[in-house]
C-alpha atoms as a printed R data frame, in Angstrom:
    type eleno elety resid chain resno       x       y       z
1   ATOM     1    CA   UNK     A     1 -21.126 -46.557 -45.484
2   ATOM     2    CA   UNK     A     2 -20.409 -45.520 -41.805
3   ATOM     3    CA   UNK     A     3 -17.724 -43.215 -41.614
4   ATOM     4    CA   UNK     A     4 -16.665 -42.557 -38.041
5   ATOM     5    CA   UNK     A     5 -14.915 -39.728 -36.682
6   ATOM     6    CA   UNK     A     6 -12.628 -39.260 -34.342
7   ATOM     7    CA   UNK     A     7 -11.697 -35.907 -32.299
8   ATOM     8    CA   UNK     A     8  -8.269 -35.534 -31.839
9   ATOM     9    CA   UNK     A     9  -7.966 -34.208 -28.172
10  ATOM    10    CA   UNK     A    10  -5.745 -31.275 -27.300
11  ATOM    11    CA   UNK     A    11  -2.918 -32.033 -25.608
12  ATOM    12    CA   UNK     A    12  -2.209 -31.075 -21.964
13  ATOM    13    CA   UNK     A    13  -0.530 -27.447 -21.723
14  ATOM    14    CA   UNK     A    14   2.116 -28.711 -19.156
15  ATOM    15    CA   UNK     A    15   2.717 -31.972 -22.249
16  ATOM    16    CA   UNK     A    16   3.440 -29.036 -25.099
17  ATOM    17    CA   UNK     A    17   6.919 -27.781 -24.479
18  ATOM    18    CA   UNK     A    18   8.883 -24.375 -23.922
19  ATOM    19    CA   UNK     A    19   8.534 -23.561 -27.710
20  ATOM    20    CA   UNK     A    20   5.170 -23.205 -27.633
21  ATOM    21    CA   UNK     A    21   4.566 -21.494 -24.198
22  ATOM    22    CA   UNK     A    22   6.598 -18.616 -25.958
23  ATOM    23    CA   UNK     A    23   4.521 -18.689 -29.043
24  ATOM    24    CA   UNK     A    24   1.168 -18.340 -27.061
25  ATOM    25    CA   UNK     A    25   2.419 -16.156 -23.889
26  ATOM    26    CA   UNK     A    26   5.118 -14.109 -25.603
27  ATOM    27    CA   UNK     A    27   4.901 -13.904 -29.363
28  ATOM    28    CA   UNK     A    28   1.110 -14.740 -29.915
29  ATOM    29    CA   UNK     A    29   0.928 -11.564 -32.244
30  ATOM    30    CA   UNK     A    30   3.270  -8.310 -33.830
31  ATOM    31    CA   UNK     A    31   2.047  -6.019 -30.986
32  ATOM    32    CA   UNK     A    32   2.686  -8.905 -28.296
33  ATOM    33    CA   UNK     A    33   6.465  -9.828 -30.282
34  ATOM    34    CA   UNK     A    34   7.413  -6.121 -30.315
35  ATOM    35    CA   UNK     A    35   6.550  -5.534 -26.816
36  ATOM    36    CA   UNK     A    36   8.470  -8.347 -25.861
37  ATOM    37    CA   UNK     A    37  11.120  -7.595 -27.592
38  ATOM    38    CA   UNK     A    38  11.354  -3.760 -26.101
39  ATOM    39    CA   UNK     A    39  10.729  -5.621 -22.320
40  ATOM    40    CA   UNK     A    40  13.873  -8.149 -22.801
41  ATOM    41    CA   UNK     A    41  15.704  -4.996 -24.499
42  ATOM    42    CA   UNK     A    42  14.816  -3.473 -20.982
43  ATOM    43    CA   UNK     A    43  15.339  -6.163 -18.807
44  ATOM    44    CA   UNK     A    44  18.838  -6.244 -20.755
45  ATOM    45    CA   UNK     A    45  19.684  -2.905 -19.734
46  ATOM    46    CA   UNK     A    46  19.341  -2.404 -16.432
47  ATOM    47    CA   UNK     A    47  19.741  -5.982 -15.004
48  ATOM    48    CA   UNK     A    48  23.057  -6.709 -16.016
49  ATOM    49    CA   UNK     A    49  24.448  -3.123 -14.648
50  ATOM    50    CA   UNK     A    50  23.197  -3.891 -11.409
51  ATOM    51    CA   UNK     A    51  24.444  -7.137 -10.889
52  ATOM    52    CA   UNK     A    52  28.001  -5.835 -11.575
53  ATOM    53    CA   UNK     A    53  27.302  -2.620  -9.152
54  ATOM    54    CA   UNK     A    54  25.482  -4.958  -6.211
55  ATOM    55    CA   UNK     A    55  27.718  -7.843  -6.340
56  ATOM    56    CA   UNK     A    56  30.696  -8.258  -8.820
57  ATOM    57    CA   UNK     A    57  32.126  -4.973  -7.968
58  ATOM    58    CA   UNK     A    58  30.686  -4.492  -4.749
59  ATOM    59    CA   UNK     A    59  33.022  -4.358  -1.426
60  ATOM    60    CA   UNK     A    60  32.098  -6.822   1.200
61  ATOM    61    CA   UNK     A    61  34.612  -6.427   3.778
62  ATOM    62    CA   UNK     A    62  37.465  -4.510   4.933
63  ATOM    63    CA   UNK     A    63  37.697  -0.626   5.626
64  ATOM    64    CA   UNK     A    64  36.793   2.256   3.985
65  ATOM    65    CA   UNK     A    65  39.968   3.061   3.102
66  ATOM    66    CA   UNK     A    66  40.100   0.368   0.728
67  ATOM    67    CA   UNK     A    67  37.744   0.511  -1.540
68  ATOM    68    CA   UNK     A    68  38.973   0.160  -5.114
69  ATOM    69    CA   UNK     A    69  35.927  -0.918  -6.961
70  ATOM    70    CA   UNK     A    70  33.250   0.973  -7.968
71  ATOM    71    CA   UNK     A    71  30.232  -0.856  -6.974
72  ATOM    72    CA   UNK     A    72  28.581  -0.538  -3.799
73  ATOM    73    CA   UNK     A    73  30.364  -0.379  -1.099
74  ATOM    74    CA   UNK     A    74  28.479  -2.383   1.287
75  ATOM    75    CA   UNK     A    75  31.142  -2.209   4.159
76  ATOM    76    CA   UNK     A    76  29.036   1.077   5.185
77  ATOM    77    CA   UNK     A    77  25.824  -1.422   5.758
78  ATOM    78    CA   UNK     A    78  28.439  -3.757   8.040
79  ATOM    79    CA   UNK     A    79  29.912  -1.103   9.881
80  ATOM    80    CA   UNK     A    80  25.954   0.676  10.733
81  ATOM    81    CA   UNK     A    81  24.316  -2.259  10.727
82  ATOM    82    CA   UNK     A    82  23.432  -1.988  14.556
83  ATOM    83    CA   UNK     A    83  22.003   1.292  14.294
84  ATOM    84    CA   UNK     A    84  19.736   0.390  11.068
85  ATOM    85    CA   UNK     A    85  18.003  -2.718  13.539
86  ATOM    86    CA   UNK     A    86  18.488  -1.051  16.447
87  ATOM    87    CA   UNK     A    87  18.412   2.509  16.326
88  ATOM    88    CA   UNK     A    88  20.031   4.077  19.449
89  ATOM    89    CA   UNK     A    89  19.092   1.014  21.601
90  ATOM    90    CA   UNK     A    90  22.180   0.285  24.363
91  ATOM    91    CA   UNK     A    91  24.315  -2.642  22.689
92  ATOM    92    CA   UNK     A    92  24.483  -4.333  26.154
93  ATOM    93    CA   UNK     A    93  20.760  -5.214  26.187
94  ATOM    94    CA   UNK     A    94  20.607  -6.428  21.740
95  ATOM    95    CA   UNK     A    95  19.895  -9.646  23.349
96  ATOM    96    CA   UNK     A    96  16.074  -8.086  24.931
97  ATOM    97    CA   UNK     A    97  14.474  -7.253  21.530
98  ATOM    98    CA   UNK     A    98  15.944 -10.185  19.486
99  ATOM    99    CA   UNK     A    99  14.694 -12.868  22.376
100 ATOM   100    CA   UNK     A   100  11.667 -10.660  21.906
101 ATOM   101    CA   UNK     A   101  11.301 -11.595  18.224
102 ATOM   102    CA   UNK     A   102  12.065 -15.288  18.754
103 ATOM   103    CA   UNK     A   103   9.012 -15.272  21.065
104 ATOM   104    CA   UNK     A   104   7.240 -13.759  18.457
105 ATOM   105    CA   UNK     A   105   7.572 -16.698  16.201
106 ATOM   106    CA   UNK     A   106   7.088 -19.498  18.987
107 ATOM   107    CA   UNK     A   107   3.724 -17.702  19.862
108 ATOM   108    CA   UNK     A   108   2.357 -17.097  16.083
109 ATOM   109    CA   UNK     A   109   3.662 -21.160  15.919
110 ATOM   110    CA   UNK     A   110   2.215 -22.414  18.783
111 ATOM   111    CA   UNK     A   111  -1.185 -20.209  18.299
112 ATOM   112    CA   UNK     A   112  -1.435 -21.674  14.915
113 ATOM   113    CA   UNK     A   113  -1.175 -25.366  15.977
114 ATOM   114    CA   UNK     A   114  -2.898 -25.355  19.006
115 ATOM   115    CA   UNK     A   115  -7.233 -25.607  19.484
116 ATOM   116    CA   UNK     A   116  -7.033 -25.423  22.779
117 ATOM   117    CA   UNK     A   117  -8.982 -22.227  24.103
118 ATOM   118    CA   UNK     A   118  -7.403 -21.590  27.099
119 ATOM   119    CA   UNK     A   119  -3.472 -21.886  25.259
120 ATOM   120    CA   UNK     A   120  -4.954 -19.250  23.029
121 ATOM   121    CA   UNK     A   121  -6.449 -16.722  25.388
122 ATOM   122    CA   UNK     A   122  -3.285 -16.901  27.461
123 ATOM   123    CA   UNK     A   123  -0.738 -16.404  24.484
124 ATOM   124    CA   UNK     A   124  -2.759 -13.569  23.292
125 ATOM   125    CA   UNK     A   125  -3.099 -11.569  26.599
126 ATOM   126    CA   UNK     A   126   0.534 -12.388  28.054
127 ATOM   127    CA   UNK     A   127   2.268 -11.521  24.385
128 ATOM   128    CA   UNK     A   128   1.820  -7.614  24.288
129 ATOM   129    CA   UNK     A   129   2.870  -7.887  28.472
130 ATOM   130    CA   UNK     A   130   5.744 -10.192  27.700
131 ATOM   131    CA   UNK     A   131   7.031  -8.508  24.607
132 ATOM   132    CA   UNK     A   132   6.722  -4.826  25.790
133 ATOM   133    CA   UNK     A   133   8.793  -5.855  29.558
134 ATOM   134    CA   UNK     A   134  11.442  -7.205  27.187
135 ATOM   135    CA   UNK     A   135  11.554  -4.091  25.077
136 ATOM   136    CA   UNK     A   136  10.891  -1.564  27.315
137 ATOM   137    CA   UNK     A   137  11.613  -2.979  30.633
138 ATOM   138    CA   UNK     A   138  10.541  -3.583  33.945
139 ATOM   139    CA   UNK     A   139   9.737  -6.945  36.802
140 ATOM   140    CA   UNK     A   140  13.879  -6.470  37.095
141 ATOM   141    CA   UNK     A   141  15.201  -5.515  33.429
142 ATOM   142    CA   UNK     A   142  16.516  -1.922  33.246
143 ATOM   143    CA   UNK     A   143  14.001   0.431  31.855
144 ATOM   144    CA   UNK     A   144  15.172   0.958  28.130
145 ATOM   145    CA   UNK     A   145  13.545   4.833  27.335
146 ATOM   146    CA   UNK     A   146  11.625   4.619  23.888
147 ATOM   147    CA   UNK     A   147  13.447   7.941  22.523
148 ATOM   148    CA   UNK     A   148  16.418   5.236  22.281
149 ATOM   149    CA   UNK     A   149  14.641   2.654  20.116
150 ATOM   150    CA   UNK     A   150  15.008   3.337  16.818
151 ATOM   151    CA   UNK     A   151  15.667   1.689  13.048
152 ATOM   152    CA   UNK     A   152  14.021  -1.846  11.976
153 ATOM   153    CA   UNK     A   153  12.972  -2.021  15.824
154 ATOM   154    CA   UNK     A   154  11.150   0.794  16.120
155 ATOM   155    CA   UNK     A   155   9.467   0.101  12.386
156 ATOM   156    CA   UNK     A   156   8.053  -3.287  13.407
157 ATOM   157    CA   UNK     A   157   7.380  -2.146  16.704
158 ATOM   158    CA   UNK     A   158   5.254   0.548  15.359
159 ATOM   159    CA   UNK     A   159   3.545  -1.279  12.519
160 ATOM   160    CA   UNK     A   160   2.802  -4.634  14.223
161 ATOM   161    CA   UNK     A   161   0.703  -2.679  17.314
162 ATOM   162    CA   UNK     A   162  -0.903  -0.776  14.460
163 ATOM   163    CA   UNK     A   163  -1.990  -3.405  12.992
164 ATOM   164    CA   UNK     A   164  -3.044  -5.502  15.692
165 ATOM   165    CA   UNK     A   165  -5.037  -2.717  17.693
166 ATOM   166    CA   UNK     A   166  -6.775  -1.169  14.475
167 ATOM   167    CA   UNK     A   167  -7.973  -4.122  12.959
168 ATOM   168    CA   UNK     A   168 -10.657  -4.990  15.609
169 ATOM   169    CA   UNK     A   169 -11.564  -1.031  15.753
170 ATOM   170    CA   UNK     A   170 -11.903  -1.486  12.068
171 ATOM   171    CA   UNK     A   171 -14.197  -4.288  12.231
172 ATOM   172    CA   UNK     A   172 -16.467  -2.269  15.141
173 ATOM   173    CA   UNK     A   173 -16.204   1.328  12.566
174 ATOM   174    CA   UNK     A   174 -17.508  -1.167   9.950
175 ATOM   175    CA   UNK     A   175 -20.328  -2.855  11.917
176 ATOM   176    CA   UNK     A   176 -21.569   0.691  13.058
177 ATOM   177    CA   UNK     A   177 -21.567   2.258   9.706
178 ATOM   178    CA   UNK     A   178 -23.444  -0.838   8.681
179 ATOM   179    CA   UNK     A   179 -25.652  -0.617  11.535
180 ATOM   180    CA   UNK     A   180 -29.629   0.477  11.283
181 ATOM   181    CA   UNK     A   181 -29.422   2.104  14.492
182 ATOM   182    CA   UNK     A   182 -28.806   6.320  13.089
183 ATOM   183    CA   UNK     A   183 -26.487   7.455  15.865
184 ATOM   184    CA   UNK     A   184 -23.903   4.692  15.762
185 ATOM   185    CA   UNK     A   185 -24.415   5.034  11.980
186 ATOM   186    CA   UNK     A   186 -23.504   8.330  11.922
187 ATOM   187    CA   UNK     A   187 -20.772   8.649  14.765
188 ATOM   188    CA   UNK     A   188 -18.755   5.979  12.412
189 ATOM   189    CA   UNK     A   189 -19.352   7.342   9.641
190 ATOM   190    CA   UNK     A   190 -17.710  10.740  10.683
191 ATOM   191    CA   UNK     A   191 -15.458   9.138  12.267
192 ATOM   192    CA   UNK     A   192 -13.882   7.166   9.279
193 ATOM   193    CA   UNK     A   193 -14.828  10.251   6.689
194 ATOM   194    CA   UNK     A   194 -12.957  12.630   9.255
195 ATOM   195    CA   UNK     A   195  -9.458  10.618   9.399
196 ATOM   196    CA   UNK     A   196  -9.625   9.210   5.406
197 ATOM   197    CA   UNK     A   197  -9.911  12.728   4.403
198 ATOM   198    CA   UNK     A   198  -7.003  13.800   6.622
199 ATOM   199    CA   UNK     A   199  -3.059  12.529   5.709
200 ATOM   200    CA   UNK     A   200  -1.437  10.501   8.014
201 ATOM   201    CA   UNK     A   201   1.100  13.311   8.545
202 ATOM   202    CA   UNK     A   202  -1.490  15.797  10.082
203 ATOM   203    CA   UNK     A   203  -2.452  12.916  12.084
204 ATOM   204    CA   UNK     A   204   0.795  12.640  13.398
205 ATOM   205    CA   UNK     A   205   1.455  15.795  14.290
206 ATOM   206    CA   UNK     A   206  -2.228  15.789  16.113
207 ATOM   207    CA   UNK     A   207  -1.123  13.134  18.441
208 ATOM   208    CA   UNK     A   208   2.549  14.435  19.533
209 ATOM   209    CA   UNK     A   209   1.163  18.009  19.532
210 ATOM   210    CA   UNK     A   210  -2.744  18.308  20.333
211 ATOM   211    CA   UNK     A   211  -3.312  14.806  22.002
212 ATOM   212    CA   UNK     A   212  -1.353  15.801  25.341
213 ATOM   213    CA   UNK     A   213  -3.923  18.871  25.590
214 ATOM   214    CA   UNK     A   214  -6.327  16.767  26.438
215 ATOM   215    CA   UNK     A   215  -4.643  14.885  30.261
216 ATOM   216    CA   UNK     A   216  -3.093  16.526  33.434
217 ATOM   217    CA   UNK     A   217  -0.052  18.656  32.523
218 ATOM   218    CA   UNK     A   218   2.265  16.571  35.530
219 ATOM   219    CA   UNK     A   219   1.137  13.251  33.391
220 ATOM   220    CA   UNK     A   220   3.641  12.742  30.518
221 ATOM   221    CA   UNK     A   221   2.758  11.270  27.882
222 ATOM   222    CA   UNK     A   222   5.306   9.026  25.929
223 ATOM   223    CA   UNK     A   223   5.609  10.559  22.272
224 ATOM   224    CA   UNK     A   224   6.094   6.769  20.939
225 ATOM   225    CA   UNK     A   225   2.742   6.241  22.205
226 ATOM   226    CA   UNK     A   226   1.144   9.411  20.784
227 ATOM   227    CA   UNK     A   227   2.347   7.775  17.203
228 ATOM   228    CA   UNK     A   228   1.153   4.462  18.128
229 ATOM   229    CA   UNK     A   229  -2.618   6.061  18.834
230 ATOM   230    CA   UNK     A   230  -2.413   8.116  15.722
231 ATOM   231    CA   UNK     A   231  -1.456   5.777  13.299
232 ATOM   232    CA   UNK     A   232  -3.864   3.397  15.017
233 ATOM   233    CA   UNK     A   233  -6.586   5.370  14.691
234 ATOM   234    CA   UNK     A   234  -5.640   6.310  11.337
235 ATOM   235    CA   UNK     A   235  -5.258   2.718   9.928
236 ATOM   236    CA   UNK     A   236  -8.498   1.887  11.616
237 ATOM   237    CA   UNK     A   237 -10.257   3.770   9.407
238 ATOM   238    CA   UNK     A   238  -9.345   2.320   6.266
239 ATOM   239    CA   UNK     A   239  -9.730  -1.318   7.939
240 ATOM   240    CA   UNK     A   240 -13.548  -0.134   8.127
241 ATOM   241    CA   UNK     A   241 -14.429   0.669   4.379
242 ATOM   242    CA   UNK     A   242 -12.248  -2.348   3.484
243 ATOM   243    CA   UNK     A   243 -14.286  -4.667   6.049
244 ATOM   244    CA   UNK     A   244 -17.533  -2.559   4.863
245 ATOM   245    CA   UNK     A   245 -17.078  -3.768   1.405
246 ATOM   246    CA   UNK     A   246 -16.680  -7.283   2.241
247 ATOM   247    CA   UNK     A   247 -19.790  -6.927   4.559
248 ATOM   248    CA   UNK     A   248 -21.944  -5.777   1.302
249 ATOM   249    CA   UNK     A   249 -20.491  -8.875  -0.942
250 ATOM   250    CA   UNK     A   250 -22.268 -10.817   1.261
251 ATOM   251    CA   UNK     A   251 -25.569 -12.355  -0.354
252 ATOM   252    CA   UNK     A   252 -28.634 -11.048   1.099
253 ATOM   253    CA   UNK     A   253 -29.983 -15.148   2.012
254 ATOM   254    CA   UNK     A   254 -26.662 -15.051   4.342
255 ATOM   255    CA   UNK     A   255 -28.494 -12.410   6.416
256 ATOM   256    CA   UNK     A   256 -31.547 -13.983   6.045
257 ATOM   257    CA   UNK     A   257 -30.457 -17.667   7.296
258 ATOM   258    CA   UNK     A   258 -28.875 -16.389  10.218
259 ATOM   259    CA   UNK     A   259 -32.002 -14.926  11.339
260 ATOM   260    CA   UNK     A   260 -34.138 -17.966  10.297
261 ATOM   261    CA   UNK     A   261 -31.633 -19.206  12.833
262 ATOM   262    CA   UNK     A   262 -32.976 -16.660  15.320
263 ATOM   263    CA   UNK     A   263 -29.122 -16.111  16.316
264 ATOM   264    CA   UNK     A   264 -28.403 -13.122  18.407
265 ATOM   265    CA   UNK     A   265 -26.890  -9.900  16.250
266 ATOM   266    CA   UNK     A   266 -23.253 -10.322  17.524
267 ATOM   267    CA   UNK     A   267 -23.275 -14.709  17.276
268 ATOM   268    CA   UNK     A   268 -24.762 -13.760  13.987
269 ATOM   269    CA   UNK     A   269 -22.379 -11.431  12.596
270 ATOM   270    CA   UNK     A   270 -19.755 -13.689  14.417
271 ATOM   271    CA   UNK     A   271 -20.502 -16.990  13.169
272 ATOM   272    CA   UNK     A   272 -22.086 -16.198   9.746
273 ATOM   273    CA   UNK     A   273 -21.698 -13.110   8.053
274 ATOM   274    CA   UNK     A   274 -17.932 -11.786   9.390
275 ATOM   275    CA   UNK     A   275 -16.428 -14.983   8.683
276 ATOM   276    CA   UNK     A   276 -17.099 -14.439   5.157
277 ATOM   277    CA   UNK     A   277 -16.800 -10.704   4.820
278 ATOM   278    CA   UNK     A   278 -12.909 -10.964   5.698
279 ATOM   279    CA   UNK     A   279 -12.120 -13.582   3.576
280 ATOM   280    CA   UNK     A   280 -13.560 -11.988   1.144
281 ATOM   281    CA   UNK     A   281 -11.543  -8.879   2.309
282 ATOM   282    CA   UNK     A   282  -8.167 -10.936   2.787
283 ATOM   283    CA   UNK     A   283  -6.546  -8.994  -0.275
284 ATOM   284    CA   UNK     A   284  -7.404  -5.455   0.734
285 ATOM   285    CA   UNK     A   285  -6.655  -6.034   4.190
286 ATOM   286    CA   UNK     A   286  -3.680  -6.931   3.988
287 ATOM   287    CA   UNK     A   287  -3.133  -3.986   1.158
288 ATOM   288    CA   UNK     A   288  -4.151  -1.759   4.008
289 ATOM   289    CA   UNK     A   289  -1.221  -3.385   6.064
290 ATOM   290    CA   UNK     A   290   1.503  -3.485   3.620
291 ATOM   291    CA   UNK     A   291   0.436   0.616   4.091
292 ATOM   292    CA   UNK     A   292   0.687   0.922   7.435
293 ATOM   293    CA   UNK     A   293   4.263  -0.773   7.477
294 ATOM   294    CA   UNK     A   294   5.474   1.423   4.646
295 ATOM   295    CA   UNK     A   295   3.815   4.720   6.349
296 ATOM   296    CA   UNK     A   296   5.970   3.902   9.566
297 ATOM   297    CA   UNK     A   297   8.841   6.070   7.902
298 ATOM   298    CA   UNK     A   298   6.628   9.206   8.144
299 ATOM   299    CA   UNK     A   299   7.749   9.157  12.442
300 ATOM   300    CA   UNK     A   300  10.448  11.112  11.062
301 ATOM   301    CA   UNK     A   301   8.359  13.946  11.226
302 ATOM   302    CA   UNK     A   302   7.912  13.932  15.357
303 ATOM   303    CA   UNK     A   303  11.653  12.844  15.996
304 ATOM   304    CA   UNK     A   304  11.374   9.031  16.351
305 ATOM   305    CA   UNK     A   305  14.031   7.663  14.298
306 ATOM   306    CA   UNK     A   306  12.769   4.368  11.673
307 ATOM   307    CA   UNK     A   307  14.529   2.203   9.572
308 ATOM   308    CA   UNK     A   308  14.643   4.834   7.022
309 ATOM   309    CA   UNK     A   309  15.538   8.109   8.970
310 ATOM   310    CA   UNK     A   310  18.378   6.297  10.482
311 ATOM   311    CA   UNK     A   311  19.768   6.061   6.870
312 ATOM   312    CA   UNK     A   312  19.574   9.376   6.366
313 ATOM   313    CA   UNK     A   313  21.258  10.451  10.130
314 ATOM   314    CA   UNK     A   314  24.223   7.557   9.895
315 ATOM   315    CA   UNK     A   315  25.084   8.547   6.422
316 ATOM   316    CA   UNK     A   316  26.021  12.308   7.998
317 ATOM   317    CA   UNK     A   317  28.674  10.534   9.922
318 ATOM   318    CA   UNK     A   318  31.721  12.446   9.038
319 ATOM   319    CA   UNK     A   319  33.432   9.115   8.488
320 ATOM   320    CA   UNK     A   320  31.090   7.486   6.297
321 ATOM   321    CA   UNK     A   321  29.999  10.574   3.665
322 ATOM   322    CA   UNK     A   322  28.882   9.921   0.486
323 ATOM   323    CA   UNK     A   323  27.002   6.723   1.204
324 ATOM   324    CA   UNK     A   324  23.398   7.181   1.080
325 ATOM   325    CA   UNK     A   325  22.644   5.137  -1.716
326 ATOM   326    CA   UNK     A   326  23.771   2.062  -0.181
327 ATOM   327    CA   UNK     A   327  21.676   2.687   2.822
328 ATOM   328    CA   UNK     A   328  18.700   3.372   0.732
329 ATOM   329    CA   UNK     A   329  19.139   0.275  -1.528
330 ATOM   330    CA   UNK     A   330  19.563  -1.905   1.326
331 ATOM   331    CA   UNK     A   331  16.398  -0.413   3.409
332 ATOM   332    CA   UNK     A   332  14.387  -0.826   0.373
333 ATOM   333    CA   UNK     A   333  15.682  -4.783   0.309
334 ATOM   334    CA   UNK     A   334  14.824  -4.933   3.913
335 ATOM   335    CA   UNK     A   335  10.831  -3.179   3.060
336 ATOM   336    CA   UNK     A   336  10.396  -5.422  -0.078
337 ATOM   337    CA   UNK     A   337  10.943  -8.156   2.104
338 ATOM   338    CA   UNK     A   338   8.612  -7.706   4.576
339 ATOM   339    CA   UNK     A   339   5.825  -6.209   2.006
340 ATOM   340    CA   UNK     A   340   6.454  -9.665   0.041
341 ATOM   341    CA   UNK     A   341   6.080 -11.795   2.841
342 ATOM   342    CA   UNK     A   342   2.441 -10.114   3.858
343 ATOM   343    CA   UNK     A   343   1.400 -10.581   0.450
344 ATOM   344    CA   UNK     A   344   2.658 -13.869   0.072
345 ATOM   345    CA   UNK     A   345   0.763 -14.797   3.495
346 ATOM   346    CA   UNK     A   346  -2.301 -13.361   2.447
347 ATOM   347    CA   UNK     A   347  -1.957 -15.445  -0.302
348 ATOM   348    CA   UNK     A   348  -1.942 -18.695   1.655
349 ATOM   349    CA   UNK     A   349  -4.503 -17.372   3.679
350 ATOM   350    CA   UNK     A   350  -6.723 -16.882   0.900
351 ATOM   351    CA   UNK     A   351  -6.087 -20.470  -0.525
352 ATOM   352    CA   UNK     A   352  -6.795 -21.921   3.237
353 ATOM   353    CA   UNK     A   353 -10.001 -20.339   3.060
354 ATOM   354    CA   UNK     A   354 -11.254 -20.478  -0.224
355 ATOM   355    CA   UNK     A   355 -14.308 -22.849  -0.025
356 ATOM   356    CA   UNK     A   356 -15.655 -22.224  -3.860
357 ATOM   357    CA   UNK     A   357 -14.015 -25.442  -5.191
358 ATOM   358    CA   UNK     A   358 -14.506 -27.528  -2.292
């Protein structure tokens, strides 16, 4: 007699129902239950509280003086909002930097859905000119000093030309600290050793304080632009062991085709190996920038004025006393937003280029 047997076939995981997702993600053992238990317990704590102080008993409108509930009072964010976006930046001329910031998004849209060449050179050398005569002035607009600009402004201001000025230098530091040739080998290497051994706040103080040392005492130099060069050259570094490491991920055979190809070292670095070095890097890289944006509250320390510090100088306002915490939750909103967005773009990024299951 023939007995034949049949496998019974697991059933899909999507197919087997809340009950069990619990059992196998939540409960799957007594360590696992008890943990979960203590993180609900948690959860159970603090969540509820803070609903009730950010919204059921929070104050959304009217004046100060009447405030009867004792959750946040978020008529103080209403009444400063101006100053958290726009620092000290004349009201008359709000319309420059957020016409500024739609451009932004037509050129990152356009850039993105456009092949042609010659659209993509000129958006990316008329941008930075476009974008900084808005700002800043000039070709007719009244000349806006950068000792005014100030709050969410000044942070993105700060953080987006650090990140799109260091990134390339990055990319060179790690080339020449990959190189065979021993002086550009060793000039990188000091130079990313020198500034990943120093904080960011020495760096700082470097550029608004040593940097001018260096040019013609009649030429003044802007101290928004001393930051800008320091944190630049500061971010660079880090973009240089991160683009390093990708660099050595790279299988030795990648090296070796593109010089079976008997491709040029730049169109081989270009076309072959850098390619896939950054997406390998994608994740740190955009660590490195999620960084740089948070780092951007550290200008306190040479007098410019970011998101953050303009927290702490509205909430001395002899009107408003007493309501730091506010400001603080609600620039901490305003960073988690941005810092989830990067990641959440690097994420896409790294599913665009992922070419393992294709």
């Amino acid at each position: 007699m023939i007995y034949n047997t049949i496998q019974a076939k697991e059933a899909p995981s999507n197919t087997k129902g809340a009950i069990h997702w619990l059992k196998e993600n939540l409960f799957s053992s007594i360590l696992n239950s008890i943990l979960t238990i203590m993180a609900f317990y948690l959860l159970y704590m603090i969540i509820p509280p803070l609903i009730n102080w950010m919204i059921i008993d929070a104050t959304w409108s009217g004046s100060k003086e009447e405030i009867t509930k004792d959750g946040a009072r978020w008529i103080f964010i209403k009444e400063k909002f101006h100053h958290f976006v726009y620092g000290f930046y004349p009201e008359e001329f709000y319309y420059r930097p957020n016409l500024a910031l739609v451009l932004t998004f037509l050129y990152i849209y356009i850039f993105r859905k456009t092949n042609n060449k010659n659209i993509r050179y000129f958006i990316f050398f008329s941008y930075p000119i476009i974008i900084y005569t808005l700002v800043a002035g000039g070709f007719g607009l009244e000349h806006i000093e950068t000792h005014k600009w100030g709050g969410l402004l000044l942070t993105i201001v700060v953080a987006t030309v650090g990140i799109i000025v260091s990134f390339p230098i990055g990319i060179i530091l790690a080339l020449g600290r990959a190189s065979n040739m021993p002086i550009i080998r060793t000039l990188s290497t000091i130079y990313i050793e020198f500034f990943r051994g120093v904080p960011l706040i020495t760096i700082l103080f470097m550029s608004s304080v040593v940097l001018p040392l260096f040019f013609p005492s009649e030429l003044e130099f802007d101290k928004l632009l001393r930051a800008i060069i320091g944190i630049t050259l500061f971010q660079a570094a880090y973009i240089a062991e991160v683009v390093r490491g990708g660099l050595q991920a790279i299988p030795k055979g990648q090296y070796e085709a593109a010089d079976s190809l008997n491709l040029p070292y730049w169109k081989s670095m270009g076309f072959v190996i850098l390619p896939q070095a950054l997406k390998i890097s994608i994740p740190n890289i955009v660590g490195s920038f999620i960084s740089l944006f948070k780092d951007t509250t550290l200008l306190l320390i040479i007098g410019l004025f970011d998101l953050l510090a303009m927290v702490g100088l509205t909430s001395t306002d002899s009107n408003w006393l007493g309501f730091e915490t506010e400001g603080y939750v609600f620039v901490a909103l305003v960073y988690w937003a941005f810092c989830f967005s990067m990641s959440r773009y690097a994420k896409t990024l790294e599913v665009k280029f992922n070419t393992d299951n294709k």
